[in-house]
VEXZA-30649 format. One record per residue (C-alpha): residue number from 1; residue in three letters; x, y, z. Coordinates in steps of 0.25 Angstrom, whole numbers. Layout:
residues N
DODREN    nr   rest      px      py      pz
DODREN   NUM    ALA       X       Y       Z
...
end
This chain:
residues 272
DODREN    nr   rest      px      py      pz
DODREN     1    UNK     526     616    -727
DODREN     2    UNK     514     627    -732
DODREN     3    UNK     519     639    -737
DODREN     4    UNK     516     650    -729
DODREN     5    UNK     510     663    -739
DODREN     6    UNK     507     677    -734
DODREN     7    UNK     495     681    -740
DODREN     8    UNK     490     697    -742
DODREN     9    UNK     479     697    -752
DODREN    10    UNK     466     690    -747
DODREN    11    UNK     464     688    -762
DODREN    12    UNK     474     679    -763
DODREN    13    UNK     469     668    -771
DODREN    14    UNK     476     657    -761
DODREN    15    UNK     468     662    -750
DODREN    16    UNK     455     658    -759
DODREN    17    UNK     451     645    -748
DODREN    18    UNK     449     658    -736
DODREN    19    UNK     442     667    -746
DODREN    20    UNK     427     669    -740
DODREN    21    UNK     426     660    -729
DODREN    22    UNK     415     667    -721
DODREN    23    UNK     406     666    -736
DODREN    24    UNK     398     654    -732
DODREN    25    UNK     393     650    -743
DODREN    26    UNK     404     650    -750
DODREN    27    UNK     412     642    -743
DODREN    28    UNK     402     631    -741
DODREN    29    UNK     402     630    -757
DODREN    30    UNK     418     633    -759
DODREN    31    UNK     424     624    -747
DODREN    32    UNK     418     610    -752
DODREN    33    UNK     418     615    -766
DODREN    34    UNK     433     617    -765
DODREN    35    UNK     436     607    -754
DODREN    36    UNK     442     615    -744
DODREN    37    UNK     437     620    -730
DODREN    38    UNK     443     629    -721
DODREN    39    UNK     449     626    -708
DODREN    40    UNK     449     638    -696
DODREN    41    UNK     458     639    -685
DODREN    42    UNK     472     632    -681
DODREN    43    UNK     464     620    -673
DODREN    44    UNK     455     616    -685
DODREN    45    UNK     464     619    -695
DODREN    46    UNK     473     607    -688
DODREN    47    UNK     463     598    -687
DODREN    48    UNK     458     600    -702
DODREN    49    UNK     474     596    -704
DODREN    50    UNK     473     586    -694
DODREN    51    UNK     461     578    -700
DODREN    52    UNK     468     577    -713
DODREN    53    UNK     463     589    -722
DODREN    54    UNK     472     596    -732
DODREN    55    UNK     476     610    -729
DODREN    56    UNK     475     619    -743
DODREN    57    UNK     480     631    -737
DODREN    58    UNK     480     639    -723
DODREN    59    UNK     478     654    -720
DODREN    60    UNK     486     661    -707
DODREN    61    UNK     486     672    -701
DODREN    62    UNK     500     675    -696
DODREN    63    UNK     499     672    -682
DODREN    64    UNK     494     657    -686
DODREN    65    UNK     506     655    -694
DODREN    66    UNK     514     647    -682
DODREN    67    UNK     503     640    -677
DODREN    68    UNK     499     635    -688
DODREN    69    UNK     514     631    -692
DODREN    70    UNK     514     618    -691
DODREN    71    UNK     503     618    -700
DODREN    72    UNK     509     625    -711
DODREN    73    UNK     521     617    -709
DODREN    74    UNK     515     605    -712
DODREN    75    UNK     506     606    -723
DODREN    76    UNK     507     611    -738
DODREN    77    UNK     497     621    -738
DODREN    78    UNK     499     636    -739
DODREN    79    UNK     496     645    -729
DODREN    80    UNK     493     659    -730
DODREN    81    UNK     498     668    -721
DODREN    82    UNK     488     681    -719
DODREN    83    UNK     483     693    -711
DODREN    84    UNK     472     693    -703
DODREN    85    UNK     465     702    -710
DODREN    86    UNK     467     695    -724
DODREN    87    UNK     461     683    -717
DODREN    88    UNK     449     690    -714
DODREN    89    UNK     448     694    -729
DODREN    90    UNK     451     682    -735
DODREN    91    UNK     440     675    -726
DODREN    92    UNK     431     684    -723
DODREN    93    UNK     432     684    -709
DODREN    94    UNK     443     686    -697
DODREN    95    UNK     449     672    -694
DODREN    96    UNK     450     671    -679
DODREN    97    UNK     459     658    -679
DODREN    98    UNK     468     664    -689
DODREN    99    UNK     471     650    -697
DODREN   100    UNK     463     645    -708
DODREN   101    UNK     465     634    -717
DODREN   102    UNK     461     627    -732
DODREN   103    UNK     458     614    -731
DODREN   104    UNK     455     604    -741
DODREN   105    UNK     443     595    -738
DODREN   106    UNK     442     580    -737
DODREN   107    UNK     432     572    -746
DODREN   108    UNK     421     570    -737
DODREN   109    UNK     418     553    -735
DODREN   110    UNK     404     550    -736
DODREN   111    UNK     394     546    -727
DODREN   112    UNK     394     532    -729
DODREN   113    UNK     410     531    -726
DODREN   114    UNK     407     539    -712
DODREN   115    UNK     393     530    -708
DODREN   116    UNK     403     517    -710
DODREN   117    UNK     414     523    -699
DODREN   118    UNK     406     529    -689
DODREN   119    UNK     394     527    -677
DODREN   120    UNK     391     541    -672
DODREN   121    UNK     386     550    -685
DODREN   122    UNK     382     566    -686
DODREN   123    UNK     372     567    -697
DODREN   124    UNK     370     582    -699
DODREN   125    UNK     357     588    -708
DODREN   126    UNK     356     602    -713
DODREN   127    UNK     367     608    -703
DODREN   128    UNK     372     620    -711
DODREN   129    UNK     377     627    -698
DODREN   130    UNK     394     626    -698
DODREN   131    UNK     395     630    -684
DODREN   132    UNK     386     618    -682
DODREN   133    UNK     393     608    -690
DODREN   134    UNK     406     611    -683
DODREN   135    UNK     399     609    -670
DODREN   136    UNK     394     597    -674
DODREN   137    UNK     403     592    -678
DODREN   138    UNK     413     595    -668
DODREN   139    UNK     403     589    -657
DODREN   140    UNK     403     578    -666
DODREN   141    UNK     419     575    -666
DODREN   142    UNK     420     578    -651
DODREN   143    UNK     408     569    -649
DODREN   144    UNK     411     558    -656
DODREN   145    UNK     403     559    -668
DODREN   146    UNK     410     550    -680
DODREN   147    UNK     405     557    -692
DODREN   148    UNK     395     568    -697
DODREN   149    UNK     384     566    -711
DODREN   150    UNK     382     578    -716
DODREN   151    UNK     367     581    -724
DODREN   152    UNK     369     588    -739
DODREN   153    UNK     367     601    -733
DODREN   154    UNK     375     602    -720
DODREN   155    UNK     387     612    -719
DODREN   156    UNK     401     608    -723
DODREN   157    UNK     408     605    -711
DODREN   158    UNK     421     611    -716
DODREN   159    UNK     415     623    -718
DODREN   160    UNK     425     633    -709
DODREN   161    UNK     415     637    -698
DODREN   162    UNK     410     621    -697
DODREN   163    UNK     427     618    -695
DODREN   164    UNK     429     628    -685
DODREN   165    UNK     417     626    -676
DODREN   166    UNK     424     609    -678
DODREN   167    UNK     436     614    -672
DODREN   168    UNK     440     602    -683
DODREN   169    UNK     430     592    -681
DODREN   170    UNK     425     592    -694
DODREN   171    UNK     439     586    -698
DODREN   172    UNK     436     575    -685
DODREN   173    UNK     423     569    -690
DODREN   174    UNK     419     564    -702
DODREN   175    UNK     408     570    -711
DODREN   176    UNK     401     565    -724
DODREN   177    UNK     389     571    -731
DODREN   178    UNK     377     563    -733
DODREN   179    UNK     373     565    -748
DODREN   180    UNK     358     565    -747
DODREN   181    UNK     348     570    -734
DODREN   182    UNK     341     563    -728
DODREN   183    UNK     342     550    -738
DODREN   184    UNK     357     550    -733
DODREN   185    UNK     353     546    -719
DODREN   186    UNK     348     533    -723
DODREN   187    UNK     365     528    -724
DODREN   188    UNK     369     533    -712
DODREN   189    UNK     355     525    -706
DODREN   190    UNK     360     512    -714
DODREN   191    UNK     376     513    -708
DODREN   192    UNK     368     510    -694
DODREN   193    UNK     366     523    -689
DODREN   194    UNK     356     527    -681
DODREN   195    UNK     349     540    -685
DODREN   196    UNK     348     550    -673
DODREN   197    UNK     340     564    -678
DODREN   198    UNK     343     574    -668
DODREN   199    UNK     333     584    -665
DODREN   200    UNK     325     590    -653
DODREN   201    UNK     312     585    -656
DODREN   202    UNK     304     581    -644
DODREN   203    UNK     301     566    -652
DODREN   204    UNK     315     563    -653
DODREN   205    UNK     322     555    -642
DODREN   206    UNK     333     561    -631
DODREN   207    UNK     347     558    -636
DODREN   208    UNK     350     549    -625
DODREN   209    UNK     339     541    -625
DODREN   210    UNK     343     537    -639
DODREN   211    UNK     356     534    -634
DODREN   212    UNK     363     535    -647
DODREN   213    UNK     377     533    -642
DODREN   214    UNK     372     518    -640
DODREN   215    UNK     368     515    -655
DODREN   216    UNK     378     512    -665
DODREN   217    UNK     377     521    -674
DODREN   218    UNK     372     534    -673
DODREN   219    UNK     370     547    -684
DODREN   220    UNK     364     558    -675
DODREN   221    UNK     357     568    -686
DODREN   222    UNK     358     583    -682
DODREN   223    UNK     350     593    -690
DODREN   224    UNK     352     609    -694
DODREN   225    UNK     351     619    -682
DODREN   226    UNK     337     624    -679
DODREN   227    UNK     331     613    -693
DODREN   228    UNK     338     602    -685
DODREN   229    UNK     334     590    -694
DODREN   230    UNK     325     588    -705
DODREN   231    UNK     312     580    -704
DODREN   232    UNK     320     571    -714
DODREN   233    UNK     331     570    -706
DODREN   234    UNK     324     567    -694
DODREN   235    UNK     314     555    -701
DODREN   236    UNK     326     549    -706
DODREN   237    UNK     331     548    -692
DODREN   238    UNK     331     535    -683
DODREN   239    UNK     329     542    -670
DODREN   240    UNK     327     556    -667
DODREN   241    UNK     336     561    -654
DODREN   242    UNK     336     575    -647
DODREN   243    UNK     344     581    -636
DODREN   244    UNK     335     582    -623
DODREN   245    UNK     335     597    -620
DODREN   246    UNK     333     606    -608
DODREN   247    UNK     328     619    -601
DODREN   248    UNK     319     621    -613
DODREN   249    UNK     330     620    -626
DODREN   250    UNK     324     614    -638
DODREN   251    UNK     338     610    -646
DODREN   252    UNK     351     613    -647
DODREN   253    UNK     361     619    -658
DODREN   254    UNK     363     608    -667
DODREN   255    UNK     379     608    -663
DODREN   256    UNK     374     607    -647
DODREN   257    UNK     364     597    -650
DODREN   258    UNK     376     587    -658
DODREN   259    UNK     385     588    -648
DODREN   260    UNK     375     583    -638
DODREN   261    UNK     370     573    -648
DODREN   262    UNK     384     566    -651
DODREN   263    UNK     386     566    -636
DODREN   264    UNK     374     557    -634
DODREN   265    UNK     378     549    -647
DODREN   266    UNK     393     545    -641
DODREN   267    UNK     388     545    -625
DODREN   268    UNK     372     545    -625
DODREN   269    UNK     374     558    -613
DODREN   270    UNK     370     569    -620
DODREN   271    UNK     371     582    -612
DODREN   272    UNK     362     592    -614
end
């Protein structure tokens, strides 16, 4: 059973893992560094439990206590009990959901582990956006999707922002970096994938005329918001594939344009 600790002072020591979670920067370098991320919200903060992650500690504001009961019941961790408004000091900004939590990351597998398991691939280049990579990677679970490679340079998934946008899915679909770009795509080509480079360049062909949802194995490549993907990326691509658009629209948010593409992948009816 976690002990339950009224906290006062937002200098508290113990309270170090909230301490500046709206500094950016910061917590891109620290997280990893100390192998933690945070978890936001009662539903994800289950889910991070459920998929196995170790909590360090959780911090509650008193209304949260009981329904998170269960919880603090169960696991080891401690959990500090605070106000509202020492929440907001601590973090830096007012946390709506009331509930965060510390939790330990898992070592990540690499990408050679995931390209032996799986048929139906997200390769992501450059996408620095966290509200995007949670999208893409809840379309990705809901969808169907077995795994994501990430290029060097993307944004950490378990960033909080990326987490919450998830809802989770981060915890659901497996993830490994690729440790050189674009030189790294030339495993995922030799575990039988097919390279599909997404992008809304006239050349490329309609999605459902490549018909990707009929080829074996798939790794659907999706590029940066507005950049889209590099003139690298896109030559080491077996096939470029675009999303037929309408009423004059040249593209699609980069979270929009996945969730379409990864319909197609698993079905081959994209709706657009």
């Amino acid at each position: 059973m976690a002990d339950l600790i009224t906290v006062e002072d937002p200098d508290d020591p113990r309270l170090r893992d909230y301490t500046g979670l709206t500094d950016v920067e910061l917590r891109r370098k620290r997280e990893p560094a100390e192998g933690l991320f945070i978890a936001e919200g009662e539903k994800v903060i289950r889910r991070a439990k459920d998929a196995g992650y170790e909590m360090r500690s959780m911090l509650l504001s008193a209304k949260w206590v009981d329904v998170m009961r269960d919880v603090i019941d169960e696991l080891p961790a401690p959990v500090y009990a605070v106000s509202p408004e020492l929440a907001e000091r601590v973090t830096g900004y007012h946390v709506h959901r009331g509930a965060l939590a510390s939790m330990q990351r898992k070592p990540l597998p690499n990408a050679d582990e995931l390209l032996r398991t799986t048929r139906r691939v997200v390769v992501m280049e450059s996408v620095n956006d966290h509200t995007n990579i949670g999208a893409i990677f809840r379309s990705g679970a809901a969808l169907g999707m077995d795994a994501v490679l990430l290029s060097p340079d993307c944004a950490d998934p378990l960033y909080r922002r990326s987490v919450k946008v998830s809802m989770g899915a981060v915890f659901s679909v497996p993830y490994a970096r690729l440790e050189s770009w674009p030189k790294g795509l030339e495993s995922v080509r030799e575990a039988g994938f097919k390279l599909l480079a997404l992008t809304p360049d006239e050349k490329a062909t309609a999605i459902d005329e490549a018909a990707p949802h009929r080829l074996e194995r798939v790794a659907l490549m999706l590029g940066a918001e507005g950049d889209g993907l590099s003139t690298q990326a896109l030559v080491a691509a077996d096939e470029w594939v675009r999303i037929p658009m309408a009423h004059g629209v040249d593209s699609l948010n980069v979270g929009a344009a996945a969730a379409v593409a990864f319909y197609a992948v698993a079905t081959g009816r994209p709706q657009v």
